[in-house]
ROBALUM-116050 format. One record per residue (C-alpha): residue number from 1; x, y, z. Coordinates in steps of 0.5 Angstrom, whole numbers, padded with zeros to 4 digits. Layout:
REM ROBALUM-116050
SITE | num | x | y | z
SITE | NUM | X | Y | Z
...
This chain:
REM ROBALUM-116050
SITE | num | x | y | z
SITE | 1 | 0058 | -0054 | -0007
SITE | 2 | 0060 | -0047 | -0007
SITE | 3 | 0054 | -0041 | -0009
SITE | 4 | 0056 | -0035 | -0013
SITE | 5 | 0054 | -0029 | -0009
SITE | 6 | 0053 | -0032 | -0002
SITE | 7 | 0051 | -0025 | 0001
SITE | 8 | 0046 | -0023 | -0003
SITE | 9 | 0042 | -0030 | -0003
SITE | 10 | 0043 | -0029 | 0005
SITE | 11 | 0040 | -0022 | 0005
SITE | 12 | 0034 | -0025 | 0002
SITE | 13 | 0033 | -0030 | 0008
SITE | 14 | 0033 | -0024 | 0013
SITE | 15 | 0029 | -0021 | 0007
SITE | 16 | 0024 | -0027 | 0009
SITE | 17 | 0025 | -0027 | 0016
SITE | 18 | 0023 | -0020 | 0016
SITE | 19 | 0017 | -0021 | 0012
SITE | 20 | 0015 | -0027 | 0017
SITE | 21 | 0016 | -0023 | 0023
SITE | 22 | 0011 | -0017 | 0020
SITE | 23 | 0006 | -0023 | 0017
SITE | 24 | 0005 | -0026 | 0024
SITE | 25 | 0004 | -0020 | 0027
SITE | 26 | -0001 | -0017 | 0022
SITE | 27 | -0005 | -0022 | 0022
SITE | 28 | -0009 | -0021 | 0029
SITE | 29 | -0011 | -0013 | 0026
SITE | 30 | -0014 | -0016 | 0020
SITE | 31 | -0018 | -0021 | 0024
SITE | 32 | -0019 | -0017 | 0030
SITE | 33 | -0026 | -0015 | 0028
SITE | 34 | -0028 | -0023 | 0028
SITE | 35 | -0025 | -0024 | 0034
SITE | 36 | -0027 | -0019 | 0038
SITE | 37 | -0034 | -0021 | 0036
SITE | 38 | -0033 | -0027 | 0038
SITE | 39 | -0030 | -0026 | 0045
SITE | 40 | -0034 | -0020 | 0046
SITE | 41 | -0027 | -0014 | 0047
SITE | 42 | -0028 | -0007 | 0046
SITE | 43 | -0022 | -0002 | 0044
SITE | 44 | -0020 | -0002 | 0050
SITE | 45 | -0018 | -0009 | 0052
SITE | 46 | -0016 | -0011 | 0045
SITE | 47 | -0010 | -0005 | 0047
SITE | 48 | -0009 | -0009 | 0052
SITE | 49 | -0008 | -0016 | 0048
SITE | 50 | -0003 | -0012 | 0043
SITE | 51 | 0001 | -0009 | 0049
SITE | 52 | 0003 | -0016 | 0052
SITE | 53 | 0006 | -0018 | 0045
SITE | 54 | 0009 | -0009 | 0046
SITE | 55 | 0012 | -0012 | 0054
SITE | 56 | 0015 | -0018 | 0051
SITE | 57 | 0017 | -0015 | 0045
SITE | 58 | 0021 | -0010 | 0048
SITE | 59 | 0024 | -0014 | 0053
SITE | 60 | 0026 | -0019 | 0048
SITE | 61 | 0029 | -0013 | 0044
SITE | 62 | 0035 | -0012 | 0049
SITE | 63 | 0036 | -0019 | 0051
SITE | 64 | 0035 | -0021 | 0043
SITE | 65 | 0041 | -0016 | 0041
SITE | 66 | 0044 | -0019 | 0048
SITE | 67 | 0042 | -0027 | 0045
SITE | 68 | 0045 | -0025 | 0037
SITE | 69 | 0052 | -0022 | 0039
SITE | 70 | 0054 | -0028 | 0044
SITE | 71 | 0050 | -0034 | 0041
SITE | 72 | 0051 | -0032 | 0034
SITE | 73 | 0047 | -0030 | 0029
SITE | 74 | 0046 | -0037 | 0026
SITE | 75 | 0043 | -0040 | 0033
SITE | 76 | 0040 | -0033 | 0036
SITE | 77 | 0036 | -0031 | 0029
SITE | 78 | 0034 | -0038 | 0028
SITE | 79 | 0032 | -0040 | 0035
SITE | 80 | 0028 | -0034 | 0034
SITE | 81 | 0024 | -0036 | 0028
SITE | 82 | 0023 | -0042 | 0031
SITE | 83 | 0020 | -0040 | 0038
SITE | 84 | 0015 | -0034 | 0035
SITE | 85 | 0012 | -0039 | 0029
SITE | 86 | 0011 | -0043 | 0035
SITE | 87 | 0007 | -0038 | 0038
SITE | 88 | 0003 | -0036 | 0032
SITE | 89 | 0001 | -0043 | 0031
SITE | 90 | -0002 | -0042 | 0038
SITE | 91 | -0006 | -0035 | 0037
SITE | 92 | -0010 | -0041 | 0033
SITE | 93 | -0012 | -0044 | 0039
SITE | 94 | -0015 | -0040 | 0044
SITE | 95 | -0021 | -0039 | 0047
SITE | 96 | -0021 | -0033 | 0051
SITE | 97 | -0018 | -0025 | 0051
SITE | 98 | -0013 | -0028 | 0057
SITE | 99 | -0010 | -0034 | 0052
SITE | 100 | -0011 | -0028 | 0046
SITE | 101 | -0006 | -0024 | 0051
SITE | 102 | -0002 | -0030 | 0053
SITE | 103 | 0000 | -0032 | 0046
SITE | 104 | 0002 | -0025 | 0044
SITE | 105 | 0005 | -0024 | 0049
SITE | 106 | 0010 | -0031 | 0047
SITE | 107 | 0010 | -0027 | 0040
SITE | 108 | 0013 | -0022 | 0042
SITE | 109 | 0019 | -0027 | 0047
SITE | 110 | 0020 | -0030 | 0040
SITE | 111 | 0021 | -0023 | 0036
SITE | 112 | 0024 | -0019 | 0039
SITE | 113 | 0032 | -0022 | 0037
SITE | 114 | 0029 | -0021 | 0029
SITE | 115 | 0032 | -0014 | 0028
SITE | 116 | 0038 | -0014 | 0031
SITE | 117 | 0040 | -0021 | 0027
SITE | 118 | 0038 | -0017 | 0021
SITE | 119 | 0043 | -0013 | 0023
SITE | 120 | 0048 | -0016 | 0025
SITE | 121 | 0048 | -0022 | 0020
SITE | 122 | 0049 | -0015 | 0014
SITE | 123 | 0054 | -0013 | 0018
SITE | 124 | 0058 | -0020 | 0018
SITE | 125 | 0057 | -0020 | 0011
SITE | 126 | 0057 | -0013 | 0007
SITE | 127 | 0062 | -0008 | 0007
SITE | 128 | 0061 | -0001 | 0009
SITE | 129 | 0059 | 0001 | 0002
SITE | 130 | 0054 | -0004 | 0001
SITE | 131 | 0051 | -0003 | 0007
SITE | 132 | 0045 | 0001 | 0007
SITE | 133 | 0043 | -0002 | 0002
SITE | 134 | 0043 | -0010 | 0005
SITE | 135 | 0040 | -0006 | 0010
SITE | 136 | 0034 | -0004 | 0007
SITE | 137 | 0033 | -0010 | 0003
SITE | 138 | 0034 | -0014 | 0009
SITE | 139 | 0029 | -0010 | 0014
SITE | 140 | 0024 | -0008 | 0007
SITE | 141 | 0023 | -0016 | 0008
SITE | 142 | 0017 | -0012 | 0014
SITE | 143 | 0015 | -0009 | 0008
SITE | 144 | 0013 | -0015 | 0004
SITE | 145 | 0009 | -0018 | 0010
SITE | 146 | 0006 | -0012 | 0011
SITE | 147 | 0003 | -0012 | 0004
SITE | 148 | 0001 | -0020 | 0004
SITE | 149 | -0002 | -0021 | 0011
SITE | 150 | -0008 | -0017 | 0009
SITE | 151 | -0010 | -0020 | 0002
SITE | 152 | -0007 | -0027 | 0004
SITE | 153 | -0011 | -0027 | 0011
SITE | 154 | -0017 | -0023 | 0009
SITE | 155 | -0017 | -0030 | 0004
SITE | 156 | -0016 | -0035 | 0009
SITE | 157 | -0021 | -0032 | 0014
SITE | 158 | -0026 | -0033 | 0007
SITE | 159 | -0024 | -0040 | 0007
SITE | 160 | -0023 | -0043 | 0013
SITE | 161 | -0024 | -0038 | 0019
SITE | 162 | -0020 | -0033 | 0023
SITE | 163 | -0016 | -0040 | 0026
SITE | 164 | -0013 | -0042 | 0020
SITE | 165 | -0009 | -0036 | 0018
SITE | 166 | -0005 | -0036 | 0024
SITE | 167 | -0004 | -0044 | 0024
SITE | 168 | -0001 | -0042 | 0016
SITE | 169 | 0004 | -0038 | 0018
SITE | 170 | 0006 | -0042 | 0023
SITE | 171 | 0008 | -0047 | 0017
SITE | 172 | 0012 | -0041 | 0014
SITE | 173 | 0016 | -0040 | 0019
SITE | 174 | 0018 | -0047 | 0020
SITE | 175 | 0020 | -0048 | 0013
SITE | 176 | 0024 | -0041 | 0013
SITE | 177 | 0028 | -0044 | 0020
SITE | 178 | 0030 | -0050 | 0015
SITE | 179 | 0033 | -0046 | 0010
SITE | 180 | 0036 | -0042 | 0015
SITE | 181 | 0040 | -0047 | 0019
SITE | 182 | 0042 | -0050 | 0013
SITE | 183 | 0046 | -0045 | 0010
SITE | 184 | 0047 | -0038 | 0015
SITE | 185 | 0055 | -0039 | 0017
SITE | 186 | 0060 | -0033 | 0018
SITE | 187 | 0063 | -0032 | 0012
SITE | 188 | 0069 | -0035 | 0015
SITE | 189 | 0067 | -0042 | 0016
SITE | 190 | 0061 | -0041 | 0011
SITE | 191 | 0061 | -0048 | 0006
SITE | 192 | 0059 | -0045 | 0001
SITE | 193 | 0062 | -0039 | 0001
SITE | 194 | 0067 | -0038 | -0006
SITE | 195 | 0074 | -0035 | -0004
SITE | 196 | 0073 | -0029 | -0009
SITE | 197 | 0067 | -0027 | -0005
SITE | 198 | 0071 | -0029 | 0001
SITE | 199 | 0077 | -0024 | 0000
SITE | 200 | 0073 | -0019 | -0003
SITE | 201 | 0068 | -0019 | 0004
SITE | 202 | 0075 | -0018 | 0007
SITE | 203 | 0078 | -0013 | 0003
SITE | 204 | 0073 | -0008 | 0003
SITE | 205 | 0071 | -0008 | 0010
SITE | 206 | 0078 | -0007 | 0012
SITE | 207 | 0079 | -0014 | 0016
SITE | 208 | 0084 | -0018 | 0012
SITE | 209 | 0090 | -0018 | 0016
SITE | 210 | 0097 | -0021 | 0014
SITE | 211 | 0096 | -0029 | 0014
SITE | 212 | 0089 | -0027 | 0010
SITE | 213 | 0085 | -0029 | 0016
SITE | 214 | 0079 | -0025 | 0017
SITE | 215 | 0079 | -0019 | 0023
SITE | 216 | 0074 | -0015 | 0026
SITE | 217 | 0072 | -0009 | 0021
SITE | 218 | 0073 | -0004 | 0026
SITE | 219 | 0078 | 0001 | 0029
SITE | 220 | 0082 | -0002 | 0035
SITE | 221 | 0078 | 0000 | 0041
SITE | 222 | 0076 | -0004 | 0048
SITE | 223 | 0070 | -0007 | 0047
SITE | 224 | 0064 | -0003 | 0052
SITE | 225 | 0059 | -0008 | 0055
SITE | 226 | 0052 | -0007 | 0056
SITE | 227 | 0052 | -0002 | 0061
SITE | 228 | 0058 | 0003 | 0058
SITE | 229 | 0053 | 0004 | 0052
SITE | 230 | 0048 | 0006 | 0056
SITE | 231 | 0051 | 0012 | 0059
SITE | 232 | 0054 | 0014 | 0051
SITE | 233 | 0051 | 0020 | 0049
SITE | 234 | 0049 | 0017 | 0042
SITE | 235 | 0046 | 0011 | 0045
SITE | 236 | 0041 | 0015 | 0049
SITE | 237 | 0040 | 0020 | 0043
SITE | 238 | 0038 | 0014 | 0039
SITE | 239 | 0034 | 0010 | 0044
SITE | 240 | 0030 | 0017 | 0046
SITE | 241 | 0029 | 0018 | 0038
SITE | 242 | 0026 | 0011 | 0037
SITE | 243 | 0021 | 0013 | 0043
SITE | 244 | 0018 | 0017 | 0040
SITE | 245 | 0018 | 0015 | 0032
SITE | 246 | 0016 | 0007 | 0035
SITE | 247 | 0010 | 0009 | 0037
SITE | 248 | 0008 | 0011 | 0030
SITE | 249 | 0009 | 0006 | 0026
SITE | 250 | 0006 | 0001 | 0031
SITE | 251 | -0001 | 0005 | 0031
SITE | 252 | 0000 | 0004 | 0024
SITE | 253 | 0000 | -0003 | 0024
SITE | 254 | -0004 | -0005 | 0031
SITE | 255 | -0010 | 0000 | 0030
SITE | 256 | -0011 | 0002 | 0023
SITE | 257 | -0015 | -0004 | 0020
SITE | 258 | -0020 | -0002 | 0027
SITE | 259 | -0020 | 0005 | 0025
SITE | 260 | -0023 | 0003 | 0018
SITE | 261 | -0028 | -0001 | 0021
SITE | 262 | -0030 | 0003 | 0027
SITE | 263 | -0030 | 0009 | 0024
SITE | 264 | -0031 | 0008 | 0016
SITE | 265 | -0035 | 0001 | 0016
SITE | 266 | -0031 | -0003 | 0013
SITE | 267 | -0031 | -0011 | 0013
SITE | 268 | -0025 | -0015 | 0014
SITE | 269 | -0025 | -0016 | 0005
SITE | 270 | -0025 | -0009 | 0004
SITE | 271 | -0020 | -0008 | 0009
SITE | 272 | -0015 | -0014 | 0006
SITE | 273 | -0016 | -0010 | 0000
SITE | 274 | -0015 | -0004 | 0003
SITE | 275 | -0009 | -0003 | 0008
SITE | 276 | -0004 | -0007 | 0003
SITE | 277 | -0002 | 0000 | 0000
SITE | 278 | 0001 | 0004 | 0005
SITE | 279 | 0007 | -0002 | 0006
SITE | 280 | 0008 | -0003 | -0002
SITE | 281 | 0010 | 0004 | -0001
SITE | 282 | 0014 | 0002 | 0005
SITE | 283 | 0017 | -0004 | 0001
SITE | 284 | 0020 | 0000 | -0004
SITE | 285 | 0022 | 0006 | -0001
SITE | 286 | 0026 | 0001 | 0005
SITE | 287 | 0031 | -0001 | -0001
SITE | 288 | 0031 | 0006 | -0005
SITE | 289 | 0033 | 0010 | 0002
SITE | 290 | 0039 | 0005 | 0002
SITE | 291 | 0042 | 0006 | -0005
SITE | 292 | 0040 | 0013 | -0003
SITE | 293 | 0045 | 0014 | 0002
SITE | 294 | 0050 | 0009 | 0000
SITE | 295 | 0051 | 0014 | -0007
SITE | 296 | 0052 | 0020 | -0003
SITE | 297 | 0057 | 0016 | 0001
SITE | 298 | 0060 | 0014 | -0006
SITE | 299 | 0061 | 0021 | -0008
SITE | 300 | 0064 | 0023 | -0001
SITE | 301 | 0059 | 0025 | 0004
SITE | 302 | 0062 | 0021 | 0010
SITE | 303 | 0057 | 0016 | 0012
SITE | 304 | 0054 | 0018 | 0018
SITE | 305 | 0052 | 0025 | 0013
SITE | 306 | 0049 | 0022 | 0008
SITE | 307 | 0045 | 0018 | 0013
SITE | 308 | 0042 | 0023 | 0017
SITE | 309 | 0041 | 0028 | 0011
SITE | 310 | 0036 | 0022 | 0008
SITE | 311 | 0033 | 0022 | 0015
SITE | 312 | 0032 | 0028 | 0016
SITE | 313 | 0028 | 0030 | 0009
SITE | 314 | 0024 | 0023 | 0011
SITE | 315 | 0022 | 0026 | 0017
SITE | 316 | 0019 | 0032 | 0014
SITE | 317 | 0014 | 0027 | 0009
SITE | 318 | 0012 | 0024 | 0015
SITE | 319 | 0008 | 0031 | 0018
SITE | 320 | 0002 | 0028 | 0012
SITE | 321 | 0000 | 0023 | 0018
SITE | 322 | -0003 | 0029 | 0022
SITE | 323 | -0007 | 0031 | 0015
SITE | 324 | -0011 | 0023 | 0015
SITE | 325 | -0014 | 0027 | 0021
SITE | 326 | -0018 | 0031 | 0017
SITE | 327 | -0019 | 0024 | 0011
SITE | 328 | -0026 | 0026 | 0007
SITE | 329 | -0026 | 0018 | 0006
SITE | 330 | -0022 | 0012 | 0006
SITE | 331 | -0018 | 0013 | 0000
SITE | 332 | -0015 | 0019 | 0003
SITE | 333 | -0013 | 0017 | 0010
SITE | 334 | -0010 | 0010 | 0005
SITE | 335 | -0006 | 0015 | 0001
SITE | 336 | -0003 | 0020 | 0008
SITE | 337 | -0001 | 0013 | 0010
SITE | 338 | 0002 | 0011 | 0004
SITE | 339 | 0007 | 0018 | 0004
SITE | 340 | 0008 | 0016 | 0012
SITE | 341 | 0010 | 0009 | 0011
SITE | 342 | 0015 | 0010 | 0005
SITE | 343 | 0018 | 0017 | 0008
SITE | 344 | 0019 | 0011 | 0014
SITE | 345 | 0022 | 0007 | 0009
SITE | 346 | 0027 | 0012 | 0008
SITE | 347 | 0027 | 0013 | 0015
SITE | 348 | 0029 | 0006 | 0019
SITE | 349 | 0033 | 0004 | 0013
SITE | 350 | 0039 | 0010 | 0015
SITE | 351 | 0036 | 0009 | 0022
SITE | 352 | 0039 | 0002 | 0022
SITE | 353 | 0045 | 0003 | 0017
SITE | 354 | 0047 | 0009 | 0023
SITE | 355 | 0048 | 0004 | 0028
SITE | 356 | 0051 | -0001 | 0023
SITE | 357 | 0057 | 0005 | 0021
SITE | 358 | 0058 | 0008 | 0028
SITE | 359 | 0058 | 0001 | 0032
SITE | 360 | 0063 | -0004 | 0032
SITE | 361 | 0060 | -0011 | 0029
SITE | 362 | 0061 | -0014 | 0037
SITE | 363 | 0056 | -0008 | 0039
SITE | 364 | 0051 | -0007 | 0033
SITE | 365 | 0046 | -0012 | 0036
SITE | 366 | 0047 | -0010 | 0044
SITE | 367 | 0045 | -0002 | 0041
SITE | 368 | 0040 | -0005 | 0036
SITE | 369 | 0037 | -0009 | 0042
SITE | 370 | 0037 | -0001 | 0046
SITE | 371 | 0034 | 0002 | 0042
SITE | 372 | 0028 | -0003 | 0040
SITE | 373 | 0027 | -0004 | 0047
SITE | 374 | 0026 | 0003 | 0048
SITE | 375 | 0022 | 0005 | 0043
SITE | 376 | 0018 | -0001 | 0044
SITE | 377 | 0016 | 0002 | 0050
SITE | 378 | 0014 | 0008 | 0047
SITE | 379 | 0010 | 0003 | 0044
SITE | 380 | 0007 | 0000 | 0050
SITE | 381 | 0005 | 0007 | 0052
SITE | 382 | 0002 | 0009 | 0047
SITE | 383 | -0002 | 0003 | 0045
SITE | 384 | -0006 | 0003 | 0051
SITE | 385 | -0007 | 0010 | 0051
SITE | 386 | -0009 | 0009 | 0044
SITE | 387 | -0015 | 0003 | 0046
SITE | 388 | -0017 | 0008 | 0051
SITE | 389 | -0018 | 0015 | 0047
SITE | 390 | -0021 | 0010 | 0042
SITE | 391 | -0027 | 0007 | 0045
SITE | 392 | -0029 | 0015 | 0049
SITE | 393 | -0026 | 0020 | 0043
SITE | 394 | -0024 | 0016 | 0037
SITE | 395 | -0018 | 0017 | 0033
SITE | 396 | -0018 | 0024 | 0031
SITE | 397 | -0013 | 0027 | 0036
SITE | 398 | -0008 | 0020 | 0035
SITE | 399 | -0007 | 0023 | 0028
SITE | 400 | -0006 | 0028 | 0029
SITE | 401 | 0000 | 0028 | 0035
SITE | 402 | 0002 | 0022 | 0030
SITE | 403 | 0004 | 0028 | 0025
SITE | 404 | 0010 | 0031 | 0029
SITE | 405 | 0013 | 0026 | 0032
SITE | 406 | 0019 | 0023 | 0026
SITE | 407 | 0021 | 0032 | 0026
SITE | 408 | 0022 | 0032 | 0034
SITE | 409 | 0026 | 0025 | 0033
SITE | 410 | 0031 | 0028 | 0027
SITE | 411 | 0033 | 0034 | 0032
SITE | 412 | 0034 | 0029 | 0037
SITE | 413 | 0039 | 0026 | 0032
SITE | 414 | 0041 | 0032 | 0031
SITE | 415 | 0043 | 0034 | 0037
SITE | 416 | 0045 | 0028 | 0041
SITE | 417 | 0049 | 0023 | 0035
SITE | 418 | 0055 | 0026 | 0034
SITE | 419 | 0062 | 0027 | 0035
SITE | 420 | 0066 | 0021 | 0034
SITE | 421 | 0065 | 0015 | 0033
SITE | 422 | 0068 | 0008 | 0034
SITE | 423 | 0068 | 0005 | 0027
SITE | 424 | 0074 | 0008 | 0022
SITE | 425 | 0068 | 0008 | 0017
SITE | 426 | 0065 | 0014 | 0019
């Protein structure tokens, strides 16, 4: 059977898997407060249970992009889905913080190859000129999950208990797996691929050779191992920037439901109705980014401008997470969260779309996998310091810094990313 607009079905799969991998992780900050009183932890050791899905996460960033360029997307995006919905089925289970931190920590072995799949399967299907936007609509999927875990796991602790949430979204990931193995396959040997779209996909990637079969879409250049991109100045440009944006992003998903309950009182329903908006934000700003820039190259702009033009009026908006500081209620904080969250959008769309046009497509998940391994140790970081701040002077100087952090990182693209490149496109 032949499907008409393969890519675009294959980007909604990424889109779901992106969702799922934000939907697992997001459970546990809804939760927390009713599993904190169980097990009697304070701010400081719940820190501690979020930095061992940050160690995991971090190391499987690497060896996950690693995974995904040698196995391929098919069985490396897949294999991942299926370990870490294992995990989550397991937070269910536990009966102590150490178990807690032990089912994160498997979580975050199982994550940490979602990204750079996204990546790498978008760049395998869509040529440059579609490529933000696959990217955003693929990556937006952390959005969807971000939308849903608080309602829906605010609803199933209502009902069941903070156990069932867990065992639920254990469930989601196994389905999604099957529809994943069933139909993923390079365009190249895909079997429900059309030869229109085939030859398109081929066309306008610049990688249809005299015989018609599919080459790489890049310029010829000898291929660089691990080690060769680390010493590349771009690469350490990229990777220093997602130091200091990462953190961020990852206060805002581990610790803002804590700050809610902590510092504004609410409950665990009121907070499921609450923190949804800010990554509604995020999920539309994640797909427009994309089209955004993928217009201005459209117009001409070189690729890499038009990305980096984007990121950087991004990054100007984001300064609205220091003003949450001085957050008279809880709907104002909810509000500068939201700006910060839809400039983000704006952000990692391009972020990712930068690696995408710059890199060969043999070196988008080893780059991807870099980069969320250094960021995410800038999160592992700044999440434990964040546990401790928390439980002796509150949240006020966290949001403060939280304000500057996306400027400093875009003059760190700035300076560092740039110059030639290894893909023709750009």
């Amino acid at each position: 059977m032949k499907i008409p607009h393969l890519r675009w079905l294959l980007c909604i799969l990424l889109f779901a898997a992106t969702g799922l991998c934000f939907l697992d992780r997001q459970v546990l900050s809804v939760v927390a407060p009713a599993i904190r009183a169980e097990f009697g932890m304070n701010n400081t050791v719940y820190g501690y249970t979020t930095t061992a899905f940050l160690v995991s996460y971090a190391v499987m960033f690497l060896l996950g992009g690693v995974l995904v360029d040698r196995m391929g997307v098919r069985w490396g995006l897949g294999l991942s889905v299926a370990f870490w919905s294992l995990a989550s089925t397991l937070h269910g289970l536990i009966i102590s913080p150490l178990q807690l931190g032990l089912a994160r920590f498997g979580l975050g072995l199982g994550e940490g190859a979602c990204f750079p799949g996204a990546a790498k399967a978008v760049s395998e299907w869509f040529p440059p000129k579609e490529r933000a936007l696959a990217v955003g609509i693929a990556i937006g999927g952390a959005s969807l999950g971000g939308v849903i875990a608080p309602p829906l796991t605010a609803w199933c602790f209502a009902l069941f208990g903070w156990r069932a949430a867990f065992l639920m979204t254990g469930l989601f990931g196994a389905v999604w797996t099957l529809f994943w193995f069933l139909l993923y396959h390079k365009p190249s040997r895909s079997p429900f691929i059309t030869l229109e779209e085939k030859a398109y996909i081929a066309e306008t990637s610049g990688r249809k050779s005299v015989s018609g079969q599919e080459q790489s879409d890049t310029v010829s250049a000898p291929p660089e191992n691990l080690f060769h991109l680390l010493a590349r100045r771009d690469v350490a440009g990229l990777a220093l920037a997602r130091f200091l944006f990462d953190p961020v992003f990852y206060f805002y998903m581990f610790w803002i439901p804590q700050f809610l309950h902590q510092e504004r009182g609410l409950s665990i329903e009121s907070i499921g109705k609450l923190t949804w908006i800010p990554f509604l934000a995020l999920g539309i700003s994640n797909m427009i980014g994309g089209y955004f820039s993928d217009r201005l190259v459209r117009h001409g702009f070189r690729p890499s401008s038009a990305r980096k033009g984007v990121m950087v009026a991004a990054a100007a908006a984001t300064m609205s997470s220091g003003i949450a500081a001085f957050s008279p209620s809880p709907a104002f904080a909810i509000a500068m969260m939201s700006i910060l969250l839809f400039a983000h959008g704006f952000w990692i769309t391009n972020y990712v779309a930068l690696i995408g046009d710059r890199f060969e497509a043999g070196q988008v998940g080893r780059v991807m996998g870099i980069t969320g391994m250094v960021g995410t140790i800038g999160g592992m970081f700044a999440n434990t310091g964040i546990g401790l701040i928390a439980d002796h002077f509150g949240f006020f100087s966290v949001w403060l810094v939280s304000g500057i952090l996306y400027p400093l990182a875009a003059a760190v693209i700035l300076l560092l990313v740039r110059g030639k490149t290894s893909r023709a496109a750009v």
